[in-house]
C-alpha positions as CSV (number, residue, x, y, z in Angstrom):
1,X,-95.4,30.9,73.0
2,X,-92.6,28.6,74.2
3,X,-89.2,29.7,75.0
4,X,-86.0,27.2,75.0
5,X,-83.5,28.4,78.2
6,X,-79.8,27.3,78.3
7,X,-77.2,27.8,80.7
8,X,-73.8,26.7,80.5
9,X,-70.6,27.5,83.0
10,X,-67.2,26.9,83.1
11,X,-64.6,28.0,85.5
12,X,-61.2,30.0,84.0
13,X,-63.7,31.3,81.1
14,X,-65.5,30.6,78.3
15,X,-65.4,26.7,77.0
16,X,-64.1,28.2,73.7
17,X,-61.6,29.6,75.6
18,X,-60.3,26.4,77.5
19,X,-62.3,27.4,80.3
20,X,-63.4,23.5,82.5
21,X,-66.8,22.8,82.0
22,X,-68.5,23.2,84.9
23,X,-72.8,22.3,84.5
24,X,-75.5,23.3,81.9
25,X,-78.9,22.8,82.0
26,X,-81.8,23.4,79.1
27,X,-85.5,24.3,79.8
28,X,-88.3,25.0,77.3
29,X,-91.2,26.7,78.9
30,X,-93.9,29.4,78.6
31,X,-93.5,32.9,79.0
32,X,-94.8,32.9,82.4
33,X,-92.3,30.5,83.8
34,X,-89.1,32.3,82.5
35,X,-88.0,34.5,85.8
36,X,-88.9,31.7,88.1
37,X,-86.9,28.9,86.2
38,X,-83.9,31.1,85.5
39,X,-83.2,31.6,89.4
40,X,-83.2,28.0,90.1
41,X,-80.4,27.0,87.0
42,X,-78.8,30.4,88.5
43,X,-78.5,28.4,91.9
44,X,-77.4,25.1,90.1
45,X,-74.5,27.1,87.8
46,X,-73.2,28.6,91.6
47,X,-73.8,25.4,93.6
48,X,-72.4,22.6,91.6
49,X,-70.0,20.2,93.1
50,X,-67.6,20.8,90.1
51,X,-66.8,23.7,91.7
52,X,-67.9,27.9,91.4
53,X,-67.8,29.1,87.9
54,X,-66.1,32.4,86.9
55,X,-68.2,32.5,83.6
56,X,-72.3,31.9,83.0
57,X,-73.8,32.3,79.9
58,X,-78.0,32.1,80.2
59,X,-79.4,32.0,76.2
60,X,-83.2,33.0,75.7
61,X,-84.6,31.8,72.7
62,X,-88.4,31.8,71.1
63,X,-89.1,28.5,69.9
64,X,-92.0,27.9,66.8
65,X,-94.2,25.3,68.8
66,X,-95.3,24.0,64.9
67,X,-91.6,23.0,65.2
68,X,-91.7,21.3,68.1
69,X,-92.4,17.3,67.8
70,X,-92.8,15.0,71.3
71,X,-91.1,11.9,71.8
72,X,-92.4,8.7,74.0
73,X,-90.3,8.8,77.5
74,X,-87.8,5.8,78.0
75,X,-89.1,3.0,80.4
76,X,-86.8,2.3,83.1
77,X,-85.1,-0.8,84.4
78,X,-83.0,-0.4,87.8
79,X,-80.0,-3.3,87.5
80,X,-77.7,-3.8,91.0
81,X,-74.0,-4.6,90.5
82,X,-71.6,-4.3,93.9
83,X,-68.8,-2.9,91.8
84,X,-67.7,-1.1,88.9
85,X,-66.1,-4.3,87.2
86,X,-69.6,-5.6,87.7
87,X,-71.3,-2.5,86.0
88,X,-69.0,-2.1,83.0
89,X,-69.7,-6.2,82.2
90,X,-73.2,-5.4,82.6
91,X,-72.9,-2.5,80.0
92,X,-71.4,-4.9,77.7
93,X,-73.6,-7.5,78.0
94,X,-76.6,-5.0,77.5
95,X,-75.3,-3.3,74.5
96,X,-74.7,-6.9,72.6
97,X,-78.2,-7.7,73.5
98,X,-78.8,-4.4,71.3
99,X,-76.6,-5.0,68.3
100,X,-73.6,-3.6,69.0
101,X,-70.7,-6.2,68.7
102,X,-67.5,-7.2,71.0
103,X,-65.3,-4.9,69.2
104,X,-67.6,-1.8,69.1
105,X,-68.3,-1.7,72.9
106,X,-64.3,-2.6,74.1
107,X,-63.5,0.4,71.8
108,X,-66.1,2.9,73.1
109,X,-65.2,1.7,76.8
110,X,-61.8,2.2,76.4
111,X,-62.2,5.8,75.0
112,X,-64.0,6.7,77.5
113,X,-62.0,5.2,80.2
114,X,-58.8,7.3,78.5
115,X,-60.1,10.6,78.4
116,X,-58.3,13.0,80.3
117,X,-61.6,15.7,80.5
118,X,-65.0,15.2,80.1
119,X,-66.5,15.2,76.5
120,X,-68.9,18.3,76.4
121,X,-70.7,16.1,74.1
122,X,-70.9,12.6,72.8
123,X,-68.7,10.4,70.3
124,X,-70.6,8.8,67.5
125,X,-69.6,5.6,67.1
126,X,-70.2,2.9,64.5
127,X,-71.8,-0.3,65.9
128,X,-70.2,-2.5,64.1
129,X,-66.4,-1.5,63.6
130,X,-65.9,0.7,66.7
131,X,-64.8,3.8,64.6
132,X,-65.8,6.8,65.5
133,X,-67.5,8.8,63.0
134,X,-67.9,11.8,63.9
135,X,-65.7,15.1,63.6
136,X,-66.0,16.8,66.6
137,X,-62.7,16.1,68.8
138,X,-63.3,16.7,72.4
139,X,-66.8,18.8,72.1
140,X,-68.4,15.6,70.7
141,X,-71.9,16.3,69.5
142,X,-74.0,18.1,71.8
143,X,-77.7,17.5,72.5
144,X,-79.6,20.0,72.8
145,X,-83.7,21.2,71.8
146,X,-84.7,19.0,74.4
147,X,-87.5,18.9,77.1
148,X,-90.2,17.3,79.7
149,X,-93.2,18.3,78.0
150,X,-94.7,18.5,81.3
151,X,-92.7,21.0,83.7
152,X,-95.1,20.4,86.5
153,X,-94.2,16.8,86.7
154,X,-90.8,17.5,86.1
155,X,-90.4,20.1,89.2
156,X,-92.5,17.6,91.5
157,X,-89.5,14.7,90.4
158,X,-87.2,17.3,91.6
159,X,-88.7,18.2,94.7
160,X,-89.7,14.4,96.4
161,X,-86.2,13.4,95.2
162,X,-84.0,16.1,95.2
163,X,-80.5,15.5,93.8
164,X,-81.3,12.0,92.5
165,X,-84.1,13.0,91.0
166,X,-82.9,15.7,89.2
167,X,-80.0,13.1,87.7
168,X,-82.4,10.5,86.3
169,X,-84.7,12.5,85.8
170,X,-82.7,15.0,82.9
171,X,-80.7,11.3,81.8
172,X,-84.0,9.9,82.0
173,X,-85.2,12.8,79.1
174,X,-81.8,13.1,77.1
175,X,-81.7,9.4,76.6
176,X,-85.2,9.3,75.4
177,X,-84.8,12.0,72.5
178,X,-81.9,9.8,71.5
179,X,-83.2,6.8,71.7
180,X,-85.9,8.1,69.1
181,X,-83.0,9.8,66.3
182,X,-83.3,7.4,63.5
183,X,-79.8,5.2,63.2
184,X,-79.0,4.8,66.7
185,X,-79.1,1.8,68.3
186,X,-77.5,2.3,71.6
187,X,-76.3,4.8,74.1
188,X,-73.4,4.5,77.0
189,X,-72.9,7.2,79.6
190,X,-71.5,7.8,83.0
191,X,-71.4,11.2,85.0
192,X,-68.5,13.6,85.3
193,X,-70.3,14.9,89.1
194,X,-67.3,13.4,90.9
195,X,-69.6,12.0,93.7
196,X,-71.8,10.2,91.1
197,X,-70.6,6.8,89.9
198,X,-74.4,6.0,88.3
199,X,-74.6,5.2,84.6
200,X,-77.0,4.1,82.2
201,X,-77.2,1.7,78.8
202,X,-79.8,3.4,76.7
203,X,-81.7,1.6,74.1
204,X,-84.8,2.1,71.4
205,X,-87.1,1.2,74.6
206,X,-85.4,1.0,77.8
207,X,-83.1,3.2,80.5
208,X,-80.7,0.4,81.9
209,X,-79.6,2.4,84.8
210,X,-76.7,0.8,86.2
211,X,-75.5,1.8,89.7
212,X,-71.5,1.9,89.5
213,X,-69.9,2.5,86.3
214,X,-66.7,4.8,87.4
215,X,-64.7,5.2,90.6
216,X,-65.8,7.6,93.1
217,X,-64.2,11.1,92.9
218,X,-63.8,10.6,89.4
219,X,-64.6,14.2,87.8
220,X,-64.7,13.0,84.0
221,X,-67.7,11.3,82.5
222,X,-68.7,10.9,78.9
223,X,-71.2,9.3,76.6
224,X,-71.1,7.4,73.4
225,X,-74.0,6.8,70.7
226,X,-73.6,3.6,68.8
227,X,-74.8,4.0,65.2
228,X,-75.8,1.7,62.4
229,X,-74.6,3.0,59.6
230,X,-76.5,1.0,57.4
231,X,-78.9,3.2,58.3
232,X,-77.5,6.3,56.3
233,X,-78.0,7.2,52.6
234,X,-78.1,9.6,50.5
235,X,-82.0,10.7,51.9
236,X,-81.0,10.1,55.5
237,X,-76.7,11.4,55.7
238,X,-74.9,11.7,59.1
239,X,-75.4,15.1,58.9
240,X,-79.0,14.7,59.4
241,X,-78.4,12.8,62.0
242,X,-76.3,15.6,64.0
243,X,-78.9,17.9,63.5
244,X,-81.9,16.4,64.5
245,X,-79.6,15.8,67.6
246,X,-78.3,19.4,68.3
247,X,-81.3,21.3,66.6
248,X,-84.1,19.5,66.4
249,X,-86.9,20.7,69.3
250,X,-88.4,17.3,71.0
251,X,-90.2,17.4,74.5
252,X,-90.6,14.1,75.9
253,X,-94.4,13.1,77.2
């Protein structure tokens, strides 16, 4: 049997509450490595550099492994850029090389630059036009139901690398169950860890992992999903979309 784990924290209370995101983390394992695994995202809620959270929620779940479908893992490219100026052209150039136009990518850039807190989720946006098209405000669409379908390999990354590792690797595994949800062509994110100015492109195939996207100290971070919406019809609705994002169980092999 296969559980899914979640922990989320925020300091000054619950996020519904206003309370400032502080870290979250989601694990699916087997019965057996429950207790061992909670203890370690225990220590991550209490040690993160956004500060000590006042409020942790850990959520226990069973999980139908006929449910469960596994996804191919993204290959990685590593780019080098000296600055963020450099970076954010990168991004650009990387997302037309992917379909999304000009106008799309200033847009999504320039939302994300604006934000005054992070987005606990992500901003759909249309490829084409720029428009966001989504209805989430400020929680943005949250990914969830998602995995290394090998733990081992997952803790080993964790242990040769340590703090890096654990970065890439749980970008490395979000961006590759979205780079597999049918209609999206694109991904652009960068970290709200103040310290942590690394950012990615993600595309159908490929982590772009770009070394400076923000400015050190910067504690807000976002991501953006560009989306064909060509793609969506009455058989395959943006609503299906969403939930095979936020519901939809994938561990990634």
């Amino acid at each position: 049997m296969m559980y899914s784990i979640k922990m989320r924290c925020s300091k000054g209370g619950p996020h519904e509450e206003g309370g400032k995101h502080i870290s979250g983390a989601e694990r699916i394992l087997r019965e057996e490595e429950i207790e061992k695994e909670l203890i370690n995202v225990y220590r991550r809620a209490i040690t993160h550099e956004r500060g000590k959270p006042d409020f942790i929620n850990f959520k226990i779940e069973e999980i139908d492994e006929d449910d469960i479908i596994y996804k191919k893992r993204l290959n990685i490219n590593q780019h080098h850029v000296n600055s963020k100026e450099e970076g954010l052209n990168l991004a650009k150039e990387l997302l037309k090389e992917n379909d999304v136009s000009e106008e799309s990518t200033q847009k999504a850039i320039q939302t994300l630059l604006d934000l005054e807190d992070s987005m606990h989720g992500a901003m759909l946006i249309d490829k084409d036009t720029g428009d966001r098209i989504d209805n989430k405000g400020i929680k943005g669409v949250r990914v969830t139901g998602i995995a290394s379908a090998d733990i081992t390999k997952y803790k080993e990354s964790l242990k040769n690398d340590g703090r890096e590792g654990l970065h890439l690797e749980e970008a490395l595994i979000l961006a590759s169950k979205i780079a597999s949800t049918k209609g999206i062509v694109a991904e652009l994110c960068w970290s709200d860890d103040p310290s942590y100015v690394i950012g990615y492109v993600g595309t159908k195939d490929t982590y772009e992992r770009i070394p400076i996207l923000k400015d050190e100290g910067t504690p807000i971070g976002g991501r953006v999903f560009f989306v064909d919406t060509n793609q969506l019809n009455d058989d395959y609705t943006l609503d299906d979309l969403m939930n095979y994002l936020e519901k939809q169980v994938v561990l990634i092999e």
